[in-house]
C-alpha positions in Angstrom: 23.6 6.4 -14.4 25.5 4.7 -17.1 26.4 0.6 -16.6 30.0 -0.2 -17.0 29.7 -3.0 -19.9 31.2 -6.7 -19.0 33.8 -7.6 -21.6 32.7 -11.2 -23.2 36.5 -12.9 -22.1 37.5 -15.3 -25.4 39.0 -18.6 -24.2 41.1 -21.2 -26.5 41.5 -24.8 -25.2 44.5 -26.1 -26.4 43.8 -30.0 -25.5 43.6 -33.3 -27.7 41.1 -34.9 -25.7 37.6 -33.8 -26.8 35.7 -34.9 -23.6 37.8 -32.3 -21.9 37.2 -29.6 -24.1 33.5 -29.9 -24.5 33.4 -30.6 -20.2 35.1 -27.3 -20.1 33.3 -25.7 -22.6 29.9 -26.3 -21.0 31.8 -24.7 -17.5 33.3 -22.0 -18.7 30.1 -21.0 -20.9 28.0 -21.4 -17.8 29.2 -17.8 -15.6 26.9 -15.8 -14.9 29.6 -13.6 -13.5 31.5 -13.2 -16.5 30.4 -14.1 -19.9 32.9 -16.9 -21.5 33.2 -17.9 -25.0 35.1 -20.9 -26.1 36.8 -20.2 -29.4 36.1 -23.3 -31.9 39.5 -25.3 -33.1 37.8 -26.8 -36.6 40.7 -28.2 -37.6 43.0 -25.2 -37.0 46.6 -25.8 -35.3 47.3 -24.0 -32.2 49.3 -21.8 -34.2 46.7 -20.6 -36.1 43.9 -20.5 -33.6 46.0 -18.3 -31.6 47.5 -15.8 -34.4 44.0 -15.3 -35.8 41.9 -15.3 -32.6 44.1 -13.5 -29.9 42.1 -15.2 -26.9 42.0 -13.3 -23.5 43.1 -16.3 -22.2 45.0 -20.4 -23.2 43.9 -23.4 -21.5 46.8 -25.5 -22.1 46.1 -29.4 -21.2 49.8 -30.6 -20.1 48.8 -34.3 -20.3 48.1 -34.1 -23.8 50.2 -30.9 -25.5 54.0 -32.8 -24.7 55.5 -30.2 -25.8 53.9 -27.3 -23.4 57.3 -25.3 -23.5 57.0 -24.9 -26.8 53.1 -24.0 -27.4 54.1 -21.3 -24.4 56.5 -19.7 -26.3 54.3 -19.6 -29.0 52.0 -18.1 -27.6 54.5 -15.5 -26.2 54.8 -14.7 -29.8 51.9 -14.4 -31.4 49.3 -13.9 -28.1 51.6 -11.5 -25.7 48.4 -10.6 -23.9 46.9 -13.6 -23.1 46.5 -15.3 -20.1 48.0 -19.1 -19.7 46.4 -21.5 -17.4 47.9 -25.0 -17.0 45.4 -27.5 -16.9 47.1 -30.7 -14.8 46.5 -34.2 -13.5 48.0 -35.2 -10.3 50.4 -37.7 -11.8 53.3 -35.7 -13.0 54.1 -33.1 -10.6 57.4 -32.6 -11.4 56.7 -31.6 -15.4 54.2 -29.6 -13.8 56.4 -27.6 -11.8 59.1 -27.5 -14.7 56.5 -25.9 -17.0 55.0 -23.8 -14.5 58.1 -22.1 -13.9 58.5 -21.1 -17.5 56.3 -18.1 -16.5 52.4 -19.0 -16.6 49.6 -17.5 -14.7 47.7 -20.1 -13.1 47.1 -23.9 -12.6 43.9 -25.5 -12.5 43.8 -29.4 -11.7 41.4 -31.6 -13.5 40.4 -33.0 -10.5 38.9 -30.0 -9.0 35.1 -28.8 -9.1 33.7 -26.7 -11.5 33.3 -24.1 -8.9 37.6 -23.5 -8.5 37.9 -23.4 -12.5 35.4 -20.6 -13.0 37.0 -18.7 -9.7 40.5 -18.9 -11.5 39.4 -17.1 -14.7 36.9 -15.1 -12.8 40.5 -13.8 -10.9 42.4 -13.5 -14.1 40.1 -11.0 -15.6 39.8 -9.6 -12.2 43.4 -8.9 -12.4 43.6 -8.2 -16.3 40.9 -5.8 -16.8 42.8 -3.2 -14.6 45.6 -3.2 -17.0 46.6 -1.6 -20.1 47.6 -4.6 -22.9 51.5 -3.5 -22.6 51.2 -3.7 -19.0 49.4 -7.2 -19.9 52.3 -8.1 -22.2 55.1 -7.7 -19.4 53.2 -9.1 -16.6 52.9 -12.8 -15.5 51.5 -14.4 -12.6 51.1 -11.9 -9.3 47.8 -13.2 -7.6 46.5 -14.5 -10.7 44.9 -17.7 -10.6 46.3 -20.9 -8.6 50.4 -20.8 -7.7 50.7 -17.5 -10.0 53.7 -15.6 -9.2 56.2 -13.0 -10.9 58.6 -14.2 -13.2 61.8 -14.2 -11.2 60.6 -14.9 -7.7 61.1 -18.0 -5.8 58.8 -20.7 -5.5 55.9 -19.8 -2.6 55.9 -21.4 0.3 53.3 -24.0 1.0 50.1 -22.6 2.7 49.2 -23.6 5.8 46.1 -23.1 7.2 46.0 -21.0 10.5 46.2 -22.6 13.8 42.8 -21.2 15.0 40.7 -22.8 12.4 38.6 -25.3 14.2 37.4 -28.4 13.6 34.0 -27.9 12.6 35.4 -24.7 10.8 38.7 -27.2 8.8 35.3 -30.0 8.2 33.4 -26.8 6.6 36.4 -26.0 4.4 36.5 -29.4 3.3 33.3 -29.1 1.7 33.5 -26.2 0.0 36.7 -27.9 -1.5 34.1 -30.3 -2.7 32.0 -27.7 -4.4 29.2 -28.3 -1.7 27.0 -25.1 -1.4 26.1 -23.2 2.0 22.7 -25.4 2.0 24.5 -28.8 0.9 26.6 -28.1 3.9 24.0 -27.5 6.3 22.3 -30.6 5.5 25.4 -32.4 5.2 26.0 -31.8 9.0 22.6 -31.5 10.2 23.1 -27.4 10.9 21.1 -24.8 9.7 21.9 -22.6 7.2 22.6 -19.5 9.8 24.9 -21.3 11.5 27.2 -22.1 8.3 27.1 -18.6 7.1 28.3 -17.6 10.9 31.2 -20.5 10.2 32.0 -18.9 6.7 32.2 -15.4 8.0 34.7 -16.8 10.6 36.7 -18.2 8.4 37.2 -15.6 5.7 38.4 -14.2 8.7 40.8 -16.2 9.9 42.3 -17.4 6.8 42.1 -13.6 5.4 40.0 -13.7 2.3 37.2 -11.7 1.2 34.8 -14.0 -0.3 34.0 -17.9 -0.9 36.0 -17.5 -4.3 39.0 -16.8 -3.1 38.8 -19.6 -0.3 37.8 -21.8 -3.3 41.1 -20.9 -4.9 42.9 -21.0 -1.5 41.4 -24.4 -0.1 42.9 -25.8 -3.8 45.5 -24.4 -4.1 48.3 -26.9 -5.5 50.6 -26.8 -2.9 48.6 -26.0 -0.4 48.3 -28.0 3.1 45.6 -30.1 4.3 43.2 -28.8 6.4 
């Protein structure tokens, strides 16, 4: 039987600060889900590294690109396929809504593990590879990473987290939050290994998602409630 091929997904990093593109360089390069290259900037200008490379997806860094509007039109223009993921700190959350709402199709925050930034482009090309490239070109945010939405709609909600969680089962989402695996969290609150998997299983449940990824994306979520 013949094995479907996994695409290699191209990534651009469109960020001043070196630190942060080499940090998530060596994240995004380290799936084993999804192989992830980061394209190199040697000296090229945004403009350029996006004409010439078409990436499947921009990481734009909105502390250090002032004028984000801009770069996301730009890519409009020259990248129409590619995916745009705000990369944000927690101090300016009013830009961050402002840019968002240009049309984008996800929002990581650089506070959050490396776990939630692999599960947000693992969704994106979840979501992409179904599509033809002019559906990709006329589509923007749905379920797409973190706070994606349809260009249009009104702002979501914020999420809150269902009454019937409890405690132990809110402490347990806390940690995976954190990044903590199934055995960090076991140790972590002197339980064995069975007994977290039996609280996971309840709480993809309860909170209605499939997997550990998508209650990555949900427990970060940049709106979302505490639990």
């Amino acid at each position: 039987m013949a094995s479907t091929a996994i695409r290699t997904l191209t990534i651009a990093i469109l960020s001043s600060q070196c630190l942060v593109r080499l940090g998530l360089q060596k994240i995004l390069e380290s799936s084993t889900t999804i192989p992830m290259v980061v394209l190199p900037q040697q000296g090229k200008t945004p403009d350029r590294l996006l004409a010439e490379s078409r990436p499947d997806v921009v990481i734009l860094d909105l502390e250090t690109e002032r004028d984000a509007l801009g770069i996301i039109n730009q890519i409009r223009e020259t990248a129409p396929t590619s995916k745009i993921v705000l990369l944000c700190g927690l101090d300016d959350q009013d830009r961050t809504r402002e840019t968002f709402a240009s049309g984008v199709d996800g929002i990581i925050l650089k506070v959050q593990p490396p776990e939630v930034v692999l599960a947000v482009i693992e969704a994106l090309y979840a979501s992409a590879k179904l599509q033809t490239p002019v559906e990709r070109a006329g589509t923007r945010g749905g379920n797409f990473g973190i706070l994606g939405k349809n260009k249009g709609e009104a702002d979501p909600l914020p999420q809150a987290w269902p009454d019937a969680l409890t405690e132990r089962e809110r402490e347990i989402i806390r940690l995976v939050g954190q990044g903590l695996s199934n055995k960090d969290i076991a140790y972590k609150l002197s339980i064995s290994d069975s007994t977290v998997r039996h609280h996971m299983t309840n709480i993809f449940d309860k909170v209605g998602v499939p997997n550990r990824q998508k209650l990555l994306i949900h427990a970060h979520q940049f709106r979302a409630t505490p639990v």
